[in-house]
C-alpha positions in Angstrom: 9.9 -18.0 13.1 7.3 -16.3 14.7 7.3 -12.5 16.4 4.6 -12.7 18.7 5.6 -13.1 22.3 2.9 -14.3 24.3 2.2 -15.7 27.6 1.9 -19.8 28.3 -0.8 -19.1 30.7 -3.2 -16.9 30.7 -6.9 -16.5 31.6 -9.0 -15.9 28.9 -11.9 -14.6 31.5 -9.5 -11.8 32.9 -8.7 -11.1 29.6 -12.7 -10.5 28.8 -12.9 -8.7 31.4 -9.9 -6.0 30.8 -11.1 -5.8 27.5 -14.8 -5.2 28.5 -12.9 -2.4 30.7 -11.4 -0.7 28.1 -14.8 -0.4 26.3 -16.3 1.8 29.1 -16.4 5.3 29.6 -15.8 8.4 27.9 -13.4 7.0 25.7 -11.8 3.4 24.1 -8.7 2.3 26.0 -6.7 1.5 22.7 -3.6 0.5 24.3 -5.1 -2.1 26.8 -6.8 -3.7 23.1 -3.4 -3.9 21.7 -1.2 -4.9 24.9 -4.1 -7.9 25.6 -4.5 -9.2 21.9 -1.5 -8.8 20.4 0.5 -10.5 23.1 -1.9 -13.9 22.6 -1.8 -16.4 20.0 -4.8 -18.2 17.9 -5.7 -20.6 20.5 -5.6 -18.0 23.2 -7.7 -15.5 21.0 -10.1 -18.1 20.6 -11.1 -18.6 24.5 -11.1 -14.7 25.1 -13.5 -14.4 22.3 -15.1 -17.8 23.9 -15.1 -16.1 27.7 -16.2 -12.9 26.5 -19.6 -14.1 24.9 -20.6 -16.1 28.0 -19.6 -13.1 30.3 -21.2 -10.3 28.6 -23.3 -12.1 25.8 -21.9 -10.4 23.0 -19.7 -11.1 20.2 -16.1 -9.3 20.8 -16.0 -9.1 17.1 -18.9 -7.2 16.6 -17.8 -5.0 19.9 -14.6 -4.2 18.5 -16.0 -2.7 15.0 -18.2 -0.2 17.2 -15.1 0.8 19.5 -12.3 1.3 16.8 -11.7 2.2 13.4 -10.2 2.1 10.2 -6.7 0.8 9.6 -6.8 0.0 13.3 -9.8 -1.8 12.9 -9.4 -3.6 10.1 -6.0 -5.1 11.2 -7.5 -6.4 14.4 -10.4 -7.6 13.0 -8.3 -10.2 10.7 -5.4 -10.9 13.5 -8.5 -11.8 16.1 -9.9 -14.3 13.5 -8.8 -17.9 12.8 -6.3 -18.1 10.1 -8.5 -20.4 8.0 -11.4 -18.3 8.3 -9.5 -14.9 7.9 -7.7 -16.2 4.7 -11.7 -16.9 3.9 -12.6 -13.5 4.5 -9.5 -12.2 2.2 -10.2 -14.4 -0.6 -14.0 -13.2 -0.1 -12.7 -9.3 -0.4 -10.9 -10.3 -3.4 -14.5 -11.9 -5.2 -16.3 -9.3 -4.0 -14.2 -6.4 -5.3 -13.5 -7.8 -8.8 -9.9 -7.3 -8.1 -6.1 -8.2 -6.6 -7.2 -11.4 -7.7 -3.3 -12.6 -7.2 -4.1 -12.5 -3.2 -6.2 -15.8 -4.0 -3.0 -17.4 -5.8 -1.2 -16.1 -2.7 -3.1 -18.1 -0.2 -3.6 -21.3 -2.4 0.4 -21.7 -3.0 1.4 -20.5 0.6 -0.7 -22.7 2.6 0.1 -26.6 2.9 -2.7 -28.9 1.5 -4.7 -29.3 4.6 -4.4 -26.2 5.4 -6.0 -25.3 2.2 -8.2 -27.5 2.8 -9.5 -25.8 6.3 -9.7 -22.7 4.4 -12.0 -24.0 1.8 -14.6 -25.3 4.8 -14.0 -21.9 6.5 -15.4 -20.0 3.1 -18.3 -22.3 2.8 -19.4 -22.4 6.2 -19.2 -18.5 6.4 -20.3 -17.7 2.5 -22.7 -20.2 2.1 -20.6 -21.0 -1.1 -18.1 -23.1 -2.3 -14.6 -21.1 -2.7 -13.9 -22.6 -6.2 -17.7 -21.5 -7.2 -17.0 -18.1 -6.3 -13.5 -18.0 -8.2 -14.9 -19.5 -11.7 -18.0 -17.2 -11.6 -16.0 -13.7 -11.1 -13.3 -15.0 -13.5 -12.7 -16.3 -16.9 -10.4 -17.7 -19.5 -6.8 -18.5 -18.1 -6.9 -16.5 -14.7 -9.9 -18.8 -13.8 -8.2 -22.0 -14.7 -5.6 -21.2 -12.7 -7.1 -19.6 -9.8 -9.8 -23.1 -9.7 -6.7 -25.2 -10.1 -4.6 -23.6 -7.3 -7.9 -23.5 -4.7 -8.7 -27.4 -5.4 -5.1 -28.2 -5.3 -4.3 -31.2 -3.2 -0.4 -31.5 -3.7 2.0 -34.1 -2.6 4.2 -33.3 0.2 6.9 -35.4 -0.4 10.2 -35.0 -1.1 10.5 -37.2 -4.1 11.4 -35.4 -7.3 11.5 -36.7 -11.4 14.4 -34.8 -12.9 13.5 -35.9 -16.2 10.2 -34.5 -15.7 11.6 -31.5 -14.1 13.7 -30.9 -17.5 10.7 -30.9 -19.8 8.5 -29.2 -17.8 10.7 -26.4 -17.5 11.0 -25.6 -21.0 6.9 -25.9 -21.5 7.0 -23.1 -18.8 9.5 -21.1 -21.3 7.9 -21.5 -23.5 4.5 -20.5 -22.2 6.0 -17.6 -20.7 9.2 -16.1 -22.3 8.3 -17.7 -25.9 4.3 -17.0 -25.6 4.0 -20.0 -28.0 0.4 -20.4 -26.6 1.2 -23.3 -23.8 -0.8 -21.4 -21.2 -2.8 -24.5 -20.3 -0.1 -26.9 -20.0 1.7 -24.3 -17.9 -1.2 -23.9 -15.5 -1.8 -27.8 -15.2 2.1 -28.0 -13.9 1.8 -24.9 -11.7 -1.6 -26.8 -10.1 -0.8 -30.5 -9.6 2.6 -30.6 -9.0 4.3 -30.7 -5.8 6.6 -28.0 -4.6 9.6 -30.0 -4.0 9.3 -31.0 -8.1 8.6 -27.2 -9.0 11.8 -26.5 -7.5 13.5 -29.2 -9.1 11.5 -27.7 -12.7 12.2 -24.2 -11.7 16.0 -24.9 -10.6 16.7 -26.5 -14.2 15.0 -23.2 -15.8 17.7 -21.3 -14.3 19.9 -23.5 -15.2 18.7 -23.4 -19.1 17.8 -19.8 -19.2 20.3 -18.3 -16.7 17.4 -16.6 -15.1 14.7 -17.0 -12.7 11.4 -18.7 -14.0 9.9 -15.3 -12.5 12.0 -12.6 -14.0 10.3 -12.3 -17.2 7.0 -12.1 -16.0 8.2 -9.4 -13.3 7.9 -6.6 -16.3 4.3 -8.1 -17.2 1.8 -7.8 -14.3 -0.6 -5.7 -16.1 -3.7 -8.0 -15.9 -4.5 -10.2 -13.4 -3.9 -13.2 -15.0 -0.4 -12.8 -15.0 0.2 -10.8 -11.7 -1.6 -14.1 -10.1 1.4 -16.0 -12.3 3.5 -14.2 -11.1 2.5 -14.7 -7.9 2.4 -18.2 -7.8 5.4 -18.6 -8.4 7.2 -16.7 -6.4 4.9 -18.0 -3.8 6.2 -21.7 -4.4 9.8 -20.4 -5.4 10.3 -19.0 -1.8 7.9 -17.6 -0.2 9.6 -15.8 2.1 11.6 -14.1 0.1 7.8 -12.7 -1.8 6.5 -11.2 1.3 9.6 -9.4 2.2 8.7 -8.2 -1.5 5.2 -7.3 -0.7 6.2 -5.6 2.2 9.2 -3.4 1.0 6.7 -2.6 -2.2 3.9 -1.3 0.0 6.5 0.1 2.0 7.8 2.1 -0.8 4.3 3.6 -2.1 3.6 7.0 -1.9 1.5 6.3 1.1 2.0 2.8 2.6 -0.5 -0.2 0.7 -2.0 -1.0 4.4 -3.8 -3.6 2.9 -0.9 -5.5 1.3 1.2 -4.3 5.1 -1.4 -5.9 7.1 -2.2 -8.9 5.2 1.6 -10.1 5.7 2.0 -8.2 8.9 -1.4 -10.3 10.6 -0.8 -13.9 8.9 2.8 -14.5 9.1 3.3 -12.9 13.0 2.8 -17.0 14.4 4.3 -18.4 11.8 7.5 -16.7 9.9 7.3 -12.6 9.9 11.1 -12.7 12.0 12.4 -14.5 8.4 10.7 -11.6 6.6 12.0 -8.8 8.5 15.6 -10.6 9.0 15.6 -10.6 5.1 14.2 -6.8 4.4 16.7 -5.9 6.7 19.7 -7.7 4.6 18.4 -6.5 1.5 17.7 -2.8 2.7 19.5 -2.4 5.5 16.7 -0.8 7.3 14.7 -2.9 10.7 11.2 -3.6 9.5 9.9 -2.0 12.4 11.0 1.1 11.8 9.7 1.5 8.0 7.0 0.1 9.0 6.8 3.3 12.4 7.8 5.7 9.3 4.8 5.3 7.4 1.6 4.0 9.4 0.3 6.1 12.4 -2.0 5.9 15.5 -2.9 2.9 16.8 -2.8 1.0 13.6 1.4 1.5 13.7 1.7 0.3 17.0 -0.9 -2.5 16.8 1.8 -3.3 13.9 4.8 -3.1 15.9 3.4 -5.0 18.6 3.0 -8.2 16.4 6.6 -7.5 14.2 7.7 -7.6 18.0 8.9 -4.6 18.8 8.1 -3.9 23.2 7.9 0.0 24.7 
């Protein structure tokens, strides 16, 4: 469920305007930026952004990275975009930077198929290149073949499900990963084409087998990408849910916060399921979300946070 509370009308030209407002004078009017944007959702960003071009013939993008900063600016930036197109611009970061390559996985294995899809259009009509040529050039060996085969993905959404295939293909992924008997490829081919109803199935009868999580073993070995992006992926299609909250209390837990990892969950999962997240930190360590999150961000980058986990003054 989603933690955003935001108004079912609104006028995205009033909006403009107060934000327009808040630019002037002496000074930014932070709290006016976070009280308008963060109480609307994509479709409502969308006309402000819309309203505020044809009133004062500028981008409100390109305004807000003169008026604010940092953390605070980065965070907006991303929630004020589309999701397809800001889950473009993270998997751009990602290319660029030669690094934190499992974000890509993230994305890929999250998203359903079309909305994979939407992201794929979003990176070529911003980058000028295809997503999957981007991946394969900056990577190599098995981390490419998986990250290609996860970002062309087209799965099945069905809920049909071969247990006999489920049986063998969990014991190629033991012994790919527990064993290392070299079945890298055939692991990556299930990972990829699969759908995630038969993973579970394959990843249900592993723990049934192995009396252990597919993902346990490769916890321990997140070293190089490669398998920090396996990782990833399947604790992505395991239960995503219960990654972020993962993510988040790991970031958390840092001697000074990851922001980046905070505000990548923080800004993408606010519309969709960020009130599963924090209901499941808070089980597991019996602290609200909110305040860890108030503990260890500052400024207007905390409460431009705790405005989207929900939290009202």
């Amino acid at each position: 469920m989603a933690t955003i509370v935001f108004p079912n009308e609104h006028s995205p030209v009033e909006d403009a305007e107060s934000l327009h407002k808040s630019f002037e004078g002496w000074g930014t009017d932070e709290k006016s930026i976070i009280t308008i944007l963060g109480h609307r959702n994509t479709y409502q960003r969308q006309q402000i952004r819309k309203a505020y071009e044809e009133l004062f013939q500028e981008d409100l993008v390109k305004r807000l990275e003169k008026e604010i900063h940092g953390e605070f600016e980065r965070a907006v930036y991303r929630w004020i975009l589309e999701p397809a197109d800001r889950d473009a611009v993270l998997a751009h970061v990602v290319i660029k930077e030669g690094k934190n390559y499992h974000v890509i996985a993230e994305i890929a294995t999250v998203l359903s198929p079309e909305e994979l899809l939407a992201v794929r259009r979003a990176y070529l009509f911003r980058y000028k290149h295809s997503l999957e040529e981007d991946v394969a050039a900056t990577t190599s060996g098995h981390l490419r073949q998986l990250l290609v085969g996860l970002v062309t993905s087209y799965r099945y959404v069905g809920e049909e499900i071969n247990a006999r295939l489920a049986q063998s293909e969990a014991e190629i992924l033991h012994e790919a990963i527990k064993e290392k008997k070299g079945r890298e490829e055939e692991a990556i081919r299930i990972l990829t084409t699969r759908s995630k109803t038969q993973l579970l199935a394959t990843f249900n009868r592993y723990r049934e087998a192995h009396e252990a999580s597919i993902y346990e073993k490769l916890e321990d070995e997140t070293s190089d990408e490669f398998h920090k992006a396996l990782y990833t992926t399947i604790r992505c299609l395991y239960d995503h849910i219960e990654y972020y909250e993962k993510v988040v209390h790991d970031a958390i837990k840092r001697t000074g916060a990851d922001e980046d990892a905070l505000t990548r969950v923080i800004v993408s999962r606010a519309e969709k399921d960020l009130r599963d997240i924090k209901e499941l930190y808070y089980q597991r360590n019996s602290v609200h979300l909110e305040q860890a999150v108030a503990k260890k961000t500052s400024g207007d980058y905390k409460n431009f946070l705790l405005t989207l986990l929900g939290k009202e003054d």
